[in-house]
matplotlib code that plots the C-alpha trace (Angstrom):
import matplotlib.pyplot as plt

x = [120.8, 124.3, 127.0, 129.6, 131.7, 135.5, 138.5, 141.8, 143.8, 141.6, 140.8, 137.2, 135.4, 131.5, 132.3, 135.1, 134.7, 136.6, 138.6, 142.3, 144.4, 143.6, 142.2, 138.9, 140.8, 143.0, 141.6, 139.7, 136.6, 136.8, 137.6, 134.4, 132.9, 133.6, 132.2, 128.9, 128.3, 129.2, 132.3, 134.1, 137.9, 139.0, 142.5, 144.3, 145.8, 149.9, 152.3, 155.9, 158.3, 158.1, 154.6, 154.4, 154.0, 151.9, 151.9, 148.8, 146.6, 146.7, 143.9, 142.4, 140.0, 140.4, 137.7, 139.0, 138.0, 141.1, 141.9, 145.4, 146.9, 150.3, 149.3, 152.5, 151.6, 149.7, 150.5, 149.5, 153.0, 153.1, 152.7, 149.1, 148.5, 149.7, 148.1, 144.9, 143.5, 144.1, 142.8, 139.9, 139.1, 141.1, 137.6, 135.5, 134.4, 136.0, 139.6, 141.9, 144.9, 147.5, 149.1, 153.0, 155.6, 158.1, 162.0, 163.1, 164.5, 161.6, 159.1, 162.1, 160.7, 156.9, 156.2, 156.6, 154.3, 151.6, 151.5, 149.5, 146.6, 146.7, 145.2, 147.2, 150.3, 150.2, 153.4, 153.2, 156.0, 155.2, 158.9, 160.5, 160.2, 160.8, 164.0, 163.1, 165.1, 163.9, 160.5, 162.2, 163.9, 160.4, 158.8, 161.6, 161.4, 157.3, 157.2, 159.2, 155.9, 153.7, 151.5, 150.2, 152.2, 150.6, 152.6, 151.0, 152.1, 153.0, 152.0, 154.9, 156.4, 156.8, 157.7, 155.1, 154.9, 158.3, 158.3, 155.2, 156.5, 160.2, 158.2, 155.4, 158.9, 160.5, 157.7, 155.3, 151.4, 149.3, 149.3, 147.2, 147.1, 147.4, 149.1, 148.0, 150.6, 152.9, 154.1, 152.0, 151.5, 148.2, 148.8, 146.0, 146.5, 144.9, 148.4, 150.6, 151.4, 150.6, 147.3, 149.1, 151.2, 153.9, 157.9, 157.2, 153.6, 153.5, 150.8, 149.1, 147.0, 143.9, 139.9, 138.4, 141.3, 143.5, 141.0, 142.2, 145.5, 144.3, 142.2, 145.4, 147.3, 145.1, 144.4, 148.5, 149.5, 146.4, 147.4, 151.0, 150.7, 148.7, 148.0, 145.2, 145.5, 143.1, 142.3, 142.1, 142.3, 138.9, 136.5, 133.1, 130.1, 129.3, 130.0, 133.9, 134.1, 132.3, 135.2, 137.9, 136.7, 136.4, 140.0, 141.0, 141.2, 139.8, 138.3, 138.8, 139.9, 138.4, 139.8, 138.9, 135.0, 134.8, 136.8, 134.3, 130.9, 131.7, 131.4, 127.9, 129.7, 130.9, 127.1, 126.0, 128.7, 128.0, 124.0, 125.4, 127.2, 124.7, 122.1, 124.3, 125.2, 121.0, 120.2, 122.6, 122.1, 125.3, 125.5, 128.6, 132.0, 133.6, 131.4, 132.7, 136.4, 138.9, 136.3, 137.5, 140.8, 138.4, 136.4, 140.1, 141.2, 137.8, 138.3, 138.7, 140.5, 138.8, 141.0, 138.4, 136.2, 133.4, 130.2, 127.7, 124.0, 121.8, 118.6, 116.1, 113.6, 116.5, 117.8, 117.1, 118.6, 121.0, 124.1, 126.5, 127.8, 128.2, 130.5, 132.7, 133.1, 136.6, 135.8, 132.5, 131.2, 127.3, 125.0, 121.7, 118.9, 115.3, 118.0, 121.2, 122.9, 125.8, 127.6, 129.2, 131.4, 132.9, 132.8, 136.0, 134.7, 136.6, 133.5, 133.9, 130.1, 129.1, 130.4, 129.5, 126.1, 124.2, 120.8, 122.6, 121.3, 124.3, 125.5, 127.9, 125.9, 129.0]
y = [115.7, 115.5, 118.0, 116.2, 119.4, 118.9, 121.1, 120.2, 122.9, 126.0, 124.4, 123.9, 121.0, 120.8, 116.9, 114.4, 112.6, 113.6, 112.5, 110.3, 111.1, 109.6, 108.7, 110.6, 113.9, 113.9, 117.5, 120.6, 119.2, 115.9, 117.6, 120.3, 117.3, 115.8, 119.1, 119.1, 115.4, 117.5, 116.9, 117.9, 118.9, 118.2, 116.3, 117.1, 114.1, 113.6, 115.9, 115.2, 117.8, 115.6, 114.3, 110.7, 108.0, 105.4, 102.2, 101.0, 99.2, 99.9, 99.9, 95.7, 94.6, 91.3, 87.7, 87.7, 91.3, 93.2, 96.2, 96.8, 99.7, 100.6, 104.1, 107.0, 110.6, 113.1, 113.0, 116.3, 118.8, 121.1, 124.4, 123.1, 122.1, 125.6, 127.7, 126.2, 123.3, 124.8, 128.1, 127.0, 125.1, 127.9, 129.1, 125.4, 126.4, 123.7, 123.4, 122.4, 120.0, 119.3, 116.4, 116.3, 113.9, 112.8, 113.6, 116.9, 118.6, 118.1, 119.5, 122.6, 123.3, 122.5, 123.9, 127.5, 127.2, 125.2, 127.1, 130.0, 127.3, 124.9, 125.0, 122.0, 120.2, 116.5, 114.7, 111.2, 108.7, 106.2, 106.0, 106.7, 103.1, 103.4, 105.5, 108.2, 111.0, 111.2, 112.2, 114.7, 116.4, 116.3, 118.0, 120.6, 121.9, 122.2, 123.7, 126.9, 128.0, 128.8, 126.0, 122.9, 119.9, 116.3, 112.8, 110.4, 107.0, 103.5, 100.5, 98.4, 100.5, 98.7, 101.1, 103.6, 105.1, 105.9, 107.2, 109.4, 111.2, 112.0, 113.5, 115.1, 116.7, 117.7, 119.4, 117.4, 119.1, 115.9, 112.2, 110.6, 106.9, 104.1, 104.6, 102.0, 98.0, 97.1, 96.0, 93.3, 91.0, 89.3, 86.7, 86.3, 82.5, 82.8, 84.5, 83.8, 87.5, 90.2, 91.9, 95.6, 97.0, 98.0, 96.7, 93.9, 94.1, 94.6, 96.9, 98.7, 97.3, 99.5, 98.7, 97.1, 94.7, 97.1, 98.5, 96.6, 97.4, 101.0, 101.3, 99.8, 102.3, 105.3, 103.7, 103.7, 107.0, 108.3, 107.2, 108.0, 111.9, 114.5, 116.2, 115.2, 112.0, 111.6, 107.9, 106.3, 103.0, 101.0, 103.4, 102.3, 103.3, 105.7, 102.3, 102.8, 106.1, 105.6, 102.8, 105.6, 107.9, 105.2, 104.2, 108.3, 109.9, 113.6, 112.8, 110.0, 109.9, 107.6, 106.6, 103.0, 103.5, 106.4, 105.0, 101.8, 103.4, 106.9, 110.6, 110.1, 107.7, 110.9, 111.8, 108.4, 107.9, 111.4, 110.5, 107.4, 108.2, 111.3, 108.2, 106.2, 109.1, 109.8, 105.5, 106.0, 109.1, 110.9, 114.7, 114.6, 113.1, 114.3, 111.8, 109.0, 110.6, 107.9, 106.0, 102.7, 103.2, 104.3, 101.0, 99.2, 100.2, 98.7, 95.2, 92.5, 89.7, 86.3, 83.1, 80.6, 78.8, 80.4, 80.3, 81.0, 80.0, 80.4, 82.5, 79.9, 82.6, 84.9, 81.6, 80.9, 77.2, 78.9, 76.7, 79.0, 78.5, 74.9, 74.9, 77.5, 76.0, 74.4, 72.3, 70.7, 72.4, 73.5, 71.1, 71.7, 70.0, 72.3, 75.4, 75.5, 73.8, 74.2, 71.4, 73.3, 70.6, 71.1, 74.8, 76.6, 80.1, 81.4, 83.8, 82.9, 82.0, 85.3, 87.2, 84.5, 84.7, 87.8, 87.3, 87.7, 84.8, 83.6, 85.4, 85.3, 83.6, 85.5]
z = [149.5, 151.0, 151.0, 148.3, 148.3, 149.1, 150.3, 148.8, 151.5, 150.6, 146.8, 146.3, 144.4, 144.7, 145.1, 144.9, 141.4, 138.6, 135.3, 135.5, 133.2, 130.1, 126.7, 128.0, 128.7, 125.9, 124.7, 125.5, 123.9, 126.2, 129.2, 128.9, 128.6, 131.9, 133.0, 131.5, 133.5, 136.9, 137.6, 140.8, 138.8, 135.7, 135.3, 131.6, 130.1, 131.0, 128.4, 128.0, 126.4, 123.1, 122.0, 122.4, 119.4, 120.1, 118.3, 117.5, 119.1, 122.5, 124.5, 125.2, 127.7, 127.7, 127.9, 131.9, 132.7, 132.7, 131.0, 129.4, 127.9, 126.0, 125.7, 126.9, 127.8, 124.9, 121.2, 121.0, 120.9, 123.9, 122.1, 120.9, 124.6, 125.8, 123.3, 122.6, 124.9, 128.2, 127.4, 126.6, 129.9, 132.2, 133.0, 133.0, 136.3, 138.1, 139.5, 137.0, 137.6, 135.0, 134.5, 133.5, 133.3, 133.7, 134.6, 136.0, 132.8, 131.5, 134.2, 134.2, 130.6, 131.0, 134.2, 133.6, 130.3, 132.4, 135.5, 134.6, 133.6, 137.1, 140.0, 140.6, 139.1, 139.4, 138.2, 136.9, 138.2, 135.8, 133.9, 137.1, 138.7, 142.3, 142.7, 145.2, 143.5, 140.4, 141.8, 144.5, 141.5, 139.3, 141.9, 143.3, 139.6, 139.3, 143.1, 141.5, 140.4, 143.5, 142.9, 144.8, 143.7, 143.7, 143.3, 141.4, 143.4, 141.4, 142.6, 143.9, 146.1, 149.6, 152.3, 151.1, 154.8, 154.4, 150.8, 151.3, 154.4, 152.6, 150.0, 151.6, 153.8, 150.7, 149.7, 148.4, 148.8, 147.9, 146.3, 143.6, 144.8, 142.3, 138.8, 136.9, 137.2, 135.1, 132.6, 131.8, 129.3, 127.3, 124.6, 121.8, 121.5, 118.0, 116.7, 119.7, 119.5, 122.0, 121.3, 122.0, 119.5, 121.2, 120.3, 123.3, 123.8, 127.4, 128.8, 131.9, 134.0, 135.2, 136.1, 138.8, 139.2, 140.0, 142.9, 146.0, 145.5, 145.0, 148.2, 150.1, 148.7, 149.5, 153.1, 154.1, 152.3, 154.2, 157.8, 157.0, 156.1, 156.8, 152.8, 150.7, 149.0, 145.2, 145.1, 141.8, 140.4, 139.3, 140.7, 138.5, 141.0, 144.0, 146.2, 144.9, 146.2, 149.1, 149.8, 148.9, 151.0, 154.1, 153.0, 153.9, 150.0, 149.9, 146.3, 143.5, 139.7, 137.5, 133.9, 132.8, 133.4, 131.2, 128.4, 128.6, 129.5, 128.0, 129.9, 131.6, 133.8, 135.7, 136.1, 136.9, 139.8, 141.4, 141.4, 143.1, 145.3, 146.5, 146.9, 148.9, 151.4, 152.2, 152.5, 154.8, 157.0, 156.2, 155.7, 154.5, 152.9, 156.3, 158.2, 156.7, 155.2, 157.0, 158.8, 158.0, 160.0, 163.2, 162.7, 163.0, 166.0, 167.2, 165.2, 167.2, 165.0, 165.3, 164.8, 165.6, 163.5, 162.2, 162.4, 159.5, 158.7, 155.9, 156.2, 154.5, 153.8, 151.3, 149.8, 146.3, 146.0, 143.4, 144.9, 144.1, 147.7, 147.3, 144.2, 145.5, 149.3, 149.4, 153.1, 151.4, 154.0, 152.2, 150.9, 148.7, 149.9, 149.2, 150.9, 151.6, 155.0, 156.2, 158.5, 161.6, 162.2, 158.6, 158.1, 158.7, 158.7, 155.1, 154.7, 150.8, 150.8, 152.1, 149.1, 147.0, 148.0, 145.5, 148.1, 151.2, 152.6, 154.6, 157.4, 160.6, 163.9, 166.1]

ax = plt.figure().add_subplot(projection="3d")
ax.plot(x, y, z, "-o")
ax.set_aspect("equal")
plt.show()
């Protein structure tokens, strides 16, 4: 069994995987929980100074695979959140990192009642777009409190290097790397109305195709500054978090998962990801924490045609390859072939391929 514990600057998690903020988190009962499936932290759902009323519905995956939502921060009033929820996971046994949003006057007012309960504040920029000061001011106000403040980064913003550093410089103690995009908009042609219930019907976009953008996210902010960065956007196995970790995160949040498979995802990704660290020979999360920027600098970039074969013996004759190659490149006679003197080298095949059949010859 590998060592999965992480150190968040002198903050301890027994491993990297815990709750977004979210539908999943959105009380004491939820969050405990996340903690009987193992968990590594538990991440309260985002409170505002006013509770949030949320037109109905608005959660949607859709025929295509995306997952929408129109959902704001808690509907539950503060007082309730002070008094009752967080007491009761103050002592979960697992660090505790609450979520609050969203302008400074309201963070003045909510920190000081929140504080006692965190290990960690994380502010959500989600209403903030990508004005800089706004998120200075939201943090300068929850840093009052002597705890460790974490940014939670939208997608979208370009000169992330840039923006990281100037907050990590104004005092910024860590990042939470991808809110979810947006807004968005699905059309249920049935109706020709939006399928969320809000006034225009736009949502959020969150789930696996929000993971790329995620990992590119958590691999910049992670070369750019030296504080921990939580990835999280579309992590559904212990693959995804081995992939965050490579990409430099100290640990990951998940939402979108554990609203569609339910809390035992938590358990199922940590069995993963422990299984995926032995088949491999690592000890460790430090062993491969930022590998992925050590395997660039040894990269060499190829711009010649390439070369790829098919292993006869893995192919099944599925043809998957053939449909998808845009040079008519593959043909299916009893296997596979390729034509080298078609074949431009797009690599499309390779993940096309579920058998691995098909493979590089340089």
């Amino acid at each position: 069994m590998a060592d999965l514990s992480v150190n968040l600057r002198g903050i301890k998690l027994k491993n990297p995987v815990m709750p977004a903020s979210g539908p999943q988190v959105r009380d004491a009962k939820h969050m405990m929980e996340c903690v009987r499936q193992g968990v590594g932290a538990v991440v309260t759902k985002t409170i505002s100074e006013i509770p949030a009323k949320i037109p109905k519905p608005f959660l949607q995956e859709t025929k295509h695979g995306a997952f929408l939502y129109s959902e704001l921060w808690s509907e539950i009033p503060v007082e309730q959140w002070v008094q009752k929820e967080y007491k009761l996971c103050k002592d979960c046994g697992v660090p505790f990192i609450i979520s609050l949003g969203y302008t400074a006057e309201d963070i003045e007012k909510l920190a000081p009642l929140v504080a006692p309960y965190a290990d960690i504040i994380e502010i959500s920029t989600h209403y903030m777009e990508q004005d800089i000061e706004p998120v200075i001011k939201s943090m300068q106000a929850a840093r009052k409190f002597d705890k460790p403040v974490y940014i939670k980064i939208n997608p979208g913003i370009t000169k992330i290097g840039w923006y990281v550093k100037k907050l990590v410089e104004e005092g910024a103690d860590g990042f939470v790397a991808v809110n979810s995009l947006g807004p968005c908009l699905h059309i249920d042609v049935e109706t020709g109305l939006p399928y969320l219930g809000n006034e225009k019907g736009y949502g959020w976009l969150s789930g696996k195709a929000l993971n790329p953008i995620a990992l590119r996210y958590v691999y910049s902010i992670s070369n750019s500054v030296k504080v921990p960065v939580i990835g999280v956007g579309g992590v559904s196995s212990g693959e995804d978090v081995v992939a965050m970790i490579m990409a430099g995160a100290s640990a990951v949040q998940l939402c979108t998962a554990a609203i569609l498979e339910g809390p035992e995802v938590y358990s199922r990704i940590i069995k993963e990801l422990d299984e995926w660290l032995d088949k491999h020979n690592y000890k460790s999360l430090d062993e491969i924490r930022g590998l992925t920027a050590i395997k660039m600098k040894e990269r060499k970039i190829n711009k010649e045609p390439g070369l790829l074969q098919v292993n006869k013996e893995k192919c099944t004759s599925c043809g998957e390859c053939v449909k998808s190659c845009s040079y008519s490149a593959i043909i299916l006679e009893d296997k596979a072939h390729i034509d080298q003197n078609k074949c431009f080298g797009c690599g499309l095949c390779l993940t096309k391929c579920n058998d691995a059949a098909i493979n590089y010859i340089r």
